[in-house]
C-alpha atoms as an extended CHARMM CRD file, in Angstrom:
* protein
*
       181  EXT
         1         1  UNK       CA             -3.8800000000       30.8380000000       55.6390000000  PROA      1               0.0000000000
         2         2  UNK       CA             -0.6580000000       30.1620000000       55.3420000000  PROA      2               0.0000000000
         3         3  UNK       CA              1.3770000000       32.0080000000       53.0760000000  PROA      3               0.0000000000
         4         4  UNK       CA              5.0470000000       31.0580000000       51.2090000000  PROA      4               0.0000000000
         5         5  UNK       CA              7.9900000000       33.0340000000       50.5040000000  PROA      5               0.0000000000
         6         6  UNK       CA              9.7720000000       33.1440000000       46.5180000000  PROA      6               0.0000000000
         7         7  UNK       CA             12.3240000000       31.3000000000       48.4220000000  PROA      7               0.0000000000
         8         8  UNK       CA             10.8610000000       27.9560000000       49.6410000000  PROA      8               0.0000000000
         9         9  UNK       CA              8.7170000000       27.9690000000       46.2790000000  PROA      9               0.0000000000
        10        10  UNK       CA             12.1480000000       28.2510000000       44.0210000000  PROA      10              0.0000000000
        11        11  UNK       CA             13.6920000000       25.3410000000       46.8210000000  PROA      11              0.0000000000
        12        12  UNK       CA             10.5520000000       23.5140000000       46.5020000000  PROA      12              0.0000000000
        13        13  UNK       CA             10.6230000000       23.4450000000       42.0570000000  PROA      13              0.0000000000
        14        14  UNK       CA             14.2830000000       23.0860000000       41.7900000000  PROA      14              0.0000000000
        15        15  UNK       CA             14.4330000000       19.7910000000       44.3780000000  PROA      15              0.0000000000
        16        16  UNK       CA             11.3250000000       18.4870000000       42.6190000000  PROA      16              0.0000000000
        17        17  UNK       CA             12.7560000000       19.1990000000       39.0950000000  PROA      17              0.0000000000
        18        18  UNK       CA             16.4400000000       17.7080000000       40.4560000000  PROA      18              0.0000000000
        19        19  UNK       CA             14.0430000000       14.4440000000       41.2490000000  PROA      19              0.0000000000
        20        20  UNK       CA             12.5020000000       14.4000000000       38.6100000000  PROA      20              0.0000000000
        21        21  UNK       CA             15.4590000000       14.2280000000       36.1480000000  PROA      21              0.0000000000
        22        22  UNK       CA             18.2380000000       12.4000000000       37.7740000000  PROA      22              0.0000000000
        23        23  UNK       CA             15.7000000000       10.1110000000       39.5390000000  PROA      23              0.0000000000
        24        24  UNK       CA             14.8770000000        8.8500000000       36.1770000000  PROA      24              0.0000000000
        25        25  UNK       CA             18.2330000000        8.1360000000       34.8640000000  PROA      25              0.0000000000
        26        26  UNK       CA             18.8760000000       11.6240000000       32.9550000000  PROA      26              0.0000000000
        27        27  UNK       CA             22.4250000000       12.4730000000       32.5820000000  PROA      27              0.0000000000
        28        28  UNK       CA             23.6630000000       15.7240000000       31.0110000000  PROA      28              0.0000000000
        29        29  UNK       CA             26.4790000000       15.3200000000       28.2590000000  PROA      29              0.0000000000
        30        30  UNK       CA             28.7740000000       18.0500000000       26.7520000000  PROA      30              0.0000000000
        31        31  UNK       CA             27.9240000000       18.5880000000       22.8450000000  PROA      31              0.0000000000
        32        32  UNK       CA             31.3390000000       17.3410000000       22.3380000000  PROA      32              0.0000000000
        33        33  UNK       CA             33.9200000000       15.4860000000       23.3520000000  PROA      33              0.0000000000
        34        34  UNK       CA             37.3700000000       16.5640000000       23.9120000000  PROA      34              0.0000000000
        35        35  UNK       CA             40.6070000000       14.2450000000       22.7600000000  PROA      35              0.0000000000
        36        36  UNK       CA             41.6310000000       13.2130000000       26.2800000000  PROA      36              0.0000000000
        37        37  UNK       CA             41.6480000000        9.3230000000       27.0730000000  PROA      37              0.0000000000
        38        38  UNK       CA             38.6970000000        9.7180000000       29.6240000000  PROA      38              0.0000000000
        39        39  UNK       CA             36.7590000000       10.4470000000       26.5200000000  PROA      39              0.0000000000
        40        40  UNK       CA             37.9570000000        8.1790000000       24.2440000000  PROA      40              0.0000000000
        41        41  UNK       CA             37.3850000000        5.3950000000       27.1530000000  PROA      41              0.0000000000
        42        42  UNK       CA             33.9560000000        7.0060000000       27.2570000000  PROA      42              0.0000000000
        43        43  UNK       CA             32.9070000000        6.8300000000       23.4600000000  PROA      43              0.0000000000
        44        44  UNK       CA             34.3330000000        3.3520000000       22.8220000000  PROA      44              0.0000000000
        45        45  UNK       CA             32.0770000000        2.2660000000       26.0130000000  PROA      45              0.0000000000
        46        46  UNK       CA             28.7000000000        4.2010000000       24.7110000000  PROA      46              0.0000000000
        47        47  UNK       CA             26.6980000000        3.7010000000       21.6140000000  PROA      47              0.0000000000
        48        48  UNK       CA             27.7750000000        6.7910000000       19.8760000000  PROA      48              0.0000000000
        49        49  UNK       CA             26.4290000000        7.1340000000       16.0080000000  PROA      49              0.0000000000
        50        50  UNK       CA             28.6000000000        8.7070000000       13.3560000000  PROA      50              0.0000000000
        51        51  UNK       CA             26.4200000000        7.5830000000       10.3300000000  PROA      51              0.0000000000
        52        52  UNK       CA             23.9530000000        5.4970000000        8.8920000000  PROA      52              0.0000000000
        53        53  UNK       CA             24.3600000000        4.7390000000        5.2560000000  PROA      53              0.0000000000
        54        54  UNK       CA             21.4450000000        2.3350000000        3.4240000000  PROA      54              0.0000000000
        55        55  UNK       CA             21.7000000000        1.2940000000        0.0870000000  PROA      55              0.0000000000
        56        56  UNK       CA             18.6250000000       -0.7750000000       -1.1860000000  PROA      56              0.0000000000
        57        57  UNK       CA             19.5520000000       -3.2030000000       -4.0510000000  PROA      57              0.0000000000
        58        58  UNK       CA             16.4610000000       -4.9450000000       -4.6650000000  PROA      58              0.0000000000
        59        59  UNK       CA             13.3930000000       -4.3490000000       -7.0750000000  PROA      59              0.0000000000
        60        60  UNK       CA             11.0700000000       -2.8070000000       -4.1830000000  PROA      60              0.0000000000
        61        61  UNK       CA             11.7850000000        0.7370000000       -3.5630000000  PROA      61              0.0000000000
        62        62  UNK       CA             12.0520000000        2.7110000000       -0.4470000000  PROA      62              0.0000000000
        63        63  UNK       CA             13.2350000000       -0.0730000000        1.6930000000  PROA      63              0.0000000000
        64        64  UNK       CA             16.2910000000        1.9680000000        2.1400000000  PROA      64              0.0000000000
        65        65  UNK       CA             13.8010000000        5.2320000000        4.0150000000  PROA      65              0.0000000000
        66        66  UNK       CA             11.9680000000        2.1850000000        6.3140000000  PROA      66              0.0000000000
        67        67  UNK       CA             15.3090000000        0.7310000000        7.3430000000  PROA      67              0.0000000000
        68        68  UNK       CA             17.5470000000        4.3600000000        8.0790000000  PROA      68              0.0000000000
        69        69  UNK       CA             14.2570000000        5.0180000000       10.0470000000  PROA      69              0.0000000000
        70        70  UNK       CA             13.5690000000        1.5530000000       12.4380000000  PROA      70              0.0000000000
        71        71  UNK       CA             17.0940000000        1.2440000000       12.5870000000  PROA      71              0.0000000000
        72        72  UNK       CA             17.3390000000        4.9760000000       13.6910000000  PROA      72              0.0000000000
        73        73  UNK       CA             14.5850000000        4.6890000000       16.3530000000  PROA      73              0.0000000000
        74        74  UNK       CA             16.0630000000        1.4160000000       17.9130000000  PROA      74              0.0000000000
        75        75  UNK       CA             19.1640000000        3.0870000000       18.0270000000  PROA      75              0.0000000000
        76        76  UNK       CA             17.6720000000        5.8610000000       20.4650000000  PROA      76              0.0000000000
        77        77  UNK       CA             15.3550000000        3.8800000000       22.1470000000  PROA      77              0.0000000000
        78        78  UNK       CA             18.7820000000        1.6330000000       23.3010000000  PROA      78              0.0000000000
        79        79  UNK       CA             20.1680000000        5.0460000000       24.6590000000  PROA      79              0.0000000000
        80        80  UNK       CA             22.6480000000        5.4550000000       21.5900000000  PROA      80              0.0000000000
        81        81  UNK       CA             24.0950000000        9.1530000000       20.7100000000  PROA      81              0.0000000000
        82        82  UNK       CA             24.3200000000       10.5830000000       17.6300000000  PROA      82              0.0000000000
        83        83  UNK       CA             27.3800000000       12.4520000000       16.8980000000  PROA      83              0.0000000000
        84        84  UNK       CA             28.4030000000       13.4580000000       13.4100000000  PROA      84              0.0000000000
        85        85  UNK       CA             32.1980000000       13.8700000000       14.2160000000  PROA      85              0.0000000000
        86        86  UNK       CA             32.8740000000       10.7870000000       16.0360000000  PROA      86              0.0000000000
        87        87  UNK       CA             31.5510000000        7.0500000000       16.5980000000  PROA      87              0.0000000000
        88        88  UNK       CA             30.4100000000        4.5120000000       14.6860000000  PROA      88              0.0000000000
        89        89  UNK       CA             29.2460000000        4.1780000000       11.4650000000  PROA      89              0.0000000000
        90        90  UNK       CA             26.8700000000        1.8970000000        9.9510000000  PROA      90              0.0000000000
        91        91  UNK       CA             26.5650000000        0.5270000000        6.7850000000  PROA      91              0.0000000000
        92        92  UNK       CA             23.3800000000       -1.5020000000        5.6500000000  PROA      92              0.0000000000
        93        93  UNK       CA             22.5990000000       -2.9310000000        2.2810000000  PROA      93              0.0000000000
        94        94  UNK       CA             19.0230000000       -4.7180000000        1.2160000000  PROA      94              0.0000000000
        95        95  UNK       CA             20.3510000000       -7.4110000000       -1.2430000000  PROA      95              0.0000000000
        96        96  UNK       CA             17.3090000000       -9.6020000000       -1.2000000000  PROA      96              0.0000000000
        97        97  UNK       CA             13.8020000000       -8.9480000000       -1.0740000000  PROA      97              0.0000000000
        98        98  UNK       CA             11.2150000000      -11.9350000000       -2.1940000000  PROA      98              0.0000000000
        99        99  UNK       CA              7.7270000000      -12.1320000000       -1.8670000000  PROA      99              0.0000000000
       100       100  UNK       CA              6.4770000000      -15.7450000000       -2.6290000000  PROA      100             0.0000000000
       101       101  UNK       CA              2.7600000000      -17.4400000000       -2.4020000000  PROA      101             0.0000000000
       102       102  UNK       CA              2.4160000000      -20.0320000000        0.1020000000  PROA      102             0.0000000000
       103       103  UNK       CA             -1.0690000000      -20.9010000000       -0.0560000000  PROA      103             0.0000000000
       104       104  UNK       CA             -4.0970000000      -20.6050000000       -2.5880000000  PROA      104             0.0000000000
       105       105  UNK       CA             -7.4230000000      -22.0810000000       -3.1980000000  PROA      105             0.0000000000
       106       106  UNK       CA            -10.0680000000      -21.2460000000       -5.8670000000  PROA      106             0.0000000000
       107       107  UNK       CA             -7.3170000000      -18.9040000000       -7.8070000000  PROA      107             0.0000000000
       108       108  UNK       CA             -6.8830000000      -16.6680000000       -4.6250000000  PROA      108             0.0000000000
       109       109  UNK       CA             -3.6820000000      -16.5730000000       -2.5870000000  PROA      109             0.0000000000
       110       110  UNK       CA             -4.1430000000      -17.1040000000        0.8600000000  PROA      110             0.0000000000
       111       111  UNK       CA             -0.6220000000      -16.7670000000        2.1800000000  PROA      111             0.0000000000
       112       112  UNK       CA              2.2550000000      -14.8950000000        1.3230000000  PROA      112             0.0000000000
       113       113  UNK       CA              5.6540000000      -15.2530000000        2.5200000000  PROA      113             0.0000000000
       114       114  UNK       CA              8.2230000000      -12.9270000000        2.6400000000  PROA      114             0.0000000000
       115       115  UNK       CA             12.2420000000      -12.8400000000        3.0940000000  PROA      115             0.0000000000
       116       116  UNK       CA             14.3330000000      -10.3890000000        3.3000000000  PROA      116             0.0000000000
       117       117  UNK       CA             18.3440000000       -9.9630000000        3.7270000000  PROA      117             0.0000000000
       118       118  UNK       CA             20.2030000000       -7.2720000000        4.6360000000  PROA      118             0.0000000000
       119       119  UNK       CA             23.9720000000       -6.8900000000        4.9370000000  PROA      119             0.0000000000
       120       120  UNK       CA             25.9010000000       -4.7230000000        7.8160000000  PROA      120             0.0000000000
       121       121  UNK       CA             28.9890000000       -3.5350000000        8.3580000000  PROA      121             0.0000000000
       122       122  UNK       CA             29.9170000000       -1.6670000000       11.3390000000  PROA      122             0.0000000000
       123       123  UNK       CA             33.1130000000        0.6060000000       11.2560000000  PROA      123             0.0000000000
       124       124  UNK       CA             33.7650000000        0.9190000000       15.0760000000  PROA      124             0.0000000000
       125       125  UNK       CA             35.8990000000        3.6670000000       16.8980000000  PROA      125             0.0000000000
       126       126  UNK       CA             39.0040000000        1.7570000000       16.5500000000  PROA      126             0.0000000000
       127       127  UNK       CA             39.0720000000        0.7410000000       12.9980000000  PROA      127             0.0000000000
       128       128  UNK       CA             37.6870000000       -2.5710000000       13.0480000000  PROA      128             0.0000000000
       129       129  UNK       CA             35.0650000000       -3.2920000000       10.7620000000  PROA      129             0.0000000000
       130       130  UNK       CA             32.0770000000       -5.8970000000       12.1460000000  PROA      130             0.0000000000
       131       131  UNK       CA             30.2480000000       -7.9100000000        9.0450000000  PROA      131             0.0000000000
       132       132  UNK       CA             27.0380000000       -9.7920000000        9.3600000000  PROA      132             0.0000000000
       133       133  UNK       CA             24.4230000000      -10.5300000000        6.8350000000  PROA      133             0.0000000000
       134       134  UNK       CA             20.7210000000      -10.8960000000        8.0490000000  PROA      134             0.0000000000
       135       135  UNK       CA             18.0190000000      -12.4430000000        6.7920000000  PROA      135             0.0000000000
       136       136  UNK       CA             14.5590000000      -13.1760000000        8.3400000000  PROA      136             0.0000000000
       137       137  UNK       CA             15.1960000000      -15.8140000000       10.4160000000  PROA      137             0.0000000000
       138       138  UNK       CA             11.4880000000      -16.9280000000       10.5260000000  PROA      138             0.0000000000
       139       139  UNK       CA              8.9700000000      -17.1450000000        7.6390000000  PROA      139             0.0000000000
       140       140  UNK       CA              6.7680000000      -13.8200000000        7.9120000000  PROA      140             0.0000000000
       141       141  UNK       CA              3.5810000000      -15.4250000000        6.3310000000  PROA      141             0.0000000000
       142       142  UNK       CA              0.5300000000      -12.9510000000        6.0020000000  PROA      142             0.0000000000
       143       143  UNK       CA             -2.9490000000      -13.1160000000        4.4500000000  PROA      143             0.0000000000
       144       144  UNK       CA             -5.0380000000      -11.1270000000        3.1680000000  PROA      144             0.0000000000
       145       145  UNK       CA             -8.4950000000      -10.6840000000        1.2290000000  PROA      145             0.0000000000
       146       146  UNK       CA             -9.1840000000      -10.3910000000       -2.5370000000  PROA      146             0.0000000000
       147       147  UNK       CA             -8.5480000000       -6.8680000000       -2.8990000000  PROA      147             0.0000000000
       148       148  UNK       CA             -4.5860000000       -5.1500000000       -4.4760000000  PROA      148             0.0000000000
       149       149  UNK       CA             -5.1480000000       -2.3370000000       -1.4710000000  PROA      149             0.0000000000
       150       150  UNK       CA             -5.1370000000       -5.0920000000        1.2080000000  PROA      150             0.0000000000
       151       151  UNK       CA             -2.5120000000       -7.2340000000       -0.0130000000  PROA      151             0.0000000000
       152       152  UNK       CA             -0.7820000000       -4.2050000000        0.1310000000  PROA      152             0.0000000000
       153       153  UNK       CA             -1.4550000000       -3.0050000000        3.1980000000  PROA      153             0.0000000000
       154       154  UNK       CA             -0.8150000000       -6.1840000000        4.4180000000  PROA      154             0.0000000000
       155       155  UNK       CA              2.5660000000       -6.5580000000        2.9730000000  PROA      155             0.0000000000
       156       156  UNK       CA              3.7950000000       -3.2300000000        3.9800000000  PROA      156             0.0000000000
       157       157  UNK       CA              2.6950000000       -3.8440000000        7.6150000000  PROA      157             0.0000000000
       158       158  UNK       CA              4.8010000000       -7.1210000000        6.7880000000  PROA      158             0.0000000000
       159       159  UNK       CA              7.9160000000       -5.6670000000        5.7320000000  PROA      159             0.0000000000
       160       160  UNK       CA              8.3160000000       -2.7740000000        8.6020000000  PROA      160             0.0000000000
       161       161  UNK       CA              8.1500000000       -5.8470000000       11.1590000000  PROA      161             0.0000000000
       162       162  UNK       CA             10.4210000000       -8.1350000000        9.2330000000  PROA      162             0.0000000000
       163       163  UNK       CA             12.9170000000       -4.8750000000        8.9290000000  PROA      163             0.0000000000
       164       164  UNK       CA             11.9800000000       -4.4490000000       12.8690000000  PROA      164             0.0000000000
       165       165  UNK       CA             13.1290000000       -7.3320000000       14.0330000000  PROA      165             0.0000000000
       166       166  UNK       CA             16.0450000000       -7.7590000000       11.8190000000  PROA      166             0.0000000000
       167       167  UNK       CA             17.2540000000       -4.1380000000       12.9320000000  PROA      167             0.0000000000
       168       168  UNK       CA             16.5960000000       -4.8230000000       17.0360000000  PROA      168             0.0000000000
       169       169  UNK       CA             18.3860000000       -7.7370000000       16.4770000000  PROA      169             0.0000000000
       170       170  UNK       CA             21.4180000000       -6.1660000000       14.5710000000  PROA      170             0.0000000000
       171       171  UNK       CA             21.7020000000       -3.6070000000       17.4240000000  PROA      171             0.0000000000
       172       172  UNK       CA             21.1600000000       -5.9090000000       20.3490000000  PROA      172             0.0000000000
       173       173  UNK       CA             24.4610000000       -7.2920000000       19.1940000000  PROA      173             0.0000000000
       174       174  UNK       CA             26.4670000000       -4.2510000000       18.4490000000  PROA      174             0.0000000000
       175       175  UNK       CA             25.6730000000       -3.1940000000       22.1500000000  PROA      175             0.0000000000
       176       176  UNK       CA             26.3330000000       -6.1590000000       24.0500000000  PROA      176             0.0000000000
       177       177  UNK       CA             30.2610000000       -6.3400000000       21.8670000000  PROA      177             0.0000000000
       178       178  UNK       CA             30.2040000000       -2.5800000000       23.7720000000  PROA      178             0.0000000000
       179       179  UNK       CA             29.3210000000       -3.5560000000       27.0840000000  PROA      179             0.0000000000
       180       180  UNK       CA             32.0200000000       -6.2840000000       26.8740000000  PROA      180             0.0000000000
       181       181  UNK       CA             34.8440000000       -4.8580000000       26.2400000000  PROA      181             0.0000000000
């Protein structure tokens, strides 16, 4: 039986956990950035988060929580940084919320439709501000049975994809005006 020295076992872990990381795409990053131009290059270049501010202006409450949260979570799952000192900051407001029956029969609604807009503005690194209003570009229709709880349910399930999509599709274009400049 062969035996193996503390050596080649520490060699052994430290290639495999070198691999591991950097074969994946890990990169380390100082906690902070220092005020040379390599880093400002660097931050106007990556998706660095200062703030997210959500105001919710509409009759439904906690649309504001579902939005800082998907918006959030896109944010990371696109590789963005958050940084409270330095970045970008984004502003969101929900200015219109409707919920409107499409379809009924026998006094029961069948289908629902919902809309939603939300206003942006993103305060960039260099000062300039980026404005777009969403909306839901497509008619989220849903249906449910007879029962409050399941039109509910239903609804709710609703919103968080209508704020999903309006969100990936906010960010989608906030990184691709990075990557072109």
């Amino acid at each position: 039986m062969r035996s193996f020295s503390i050596k080649s076992i520490l060699t052994l872990f430290f290639c495999s956990f070198y691999l591991l990381i950097y074969g994946c795409g890990y990169r380390f990053y100082s906690a902070s950035l220092s005020d040379n131009s390599d880093s400002d290059t660097l931050l106007e270049r990556t998706c660095i988060i200062k703030e997210i501010i959500v105001r919710n202006k509409t009759h439904l409450p906690g649309l504001e929580d579902r939005l800082m949260h998907v918006l959030s979570e896109e944010l990371l799952k696109k590789g963005c940084i958050l940084n409270n000192d330095r970045g970008t900051s984004i502003y969101a407001e929900v200015r219109d919320f409707n919920m409107t029956v499409q379809a009924e029969r026998s006094n029961q609604v069948l289908i629902y439709e919902i809309i939603m807009k939300i206003e942006f503005n993103i305060s960039m690194p260099d000062g300039s501000v980026i404005s777009r209003t969403l909306s839901s570009p497509f008619i989220t229709d849903f249906s449910s049975g007879a029962r409050i709880e399941d039109i509910l349910l239903a609804r709710d399930r609703e919103i968080d994809r209508t704020i999903r999509d309006i969100s990936v599709e906010l960010i989608d274009e906030y990184i691709s005006l990075l990557r072109r400049d």
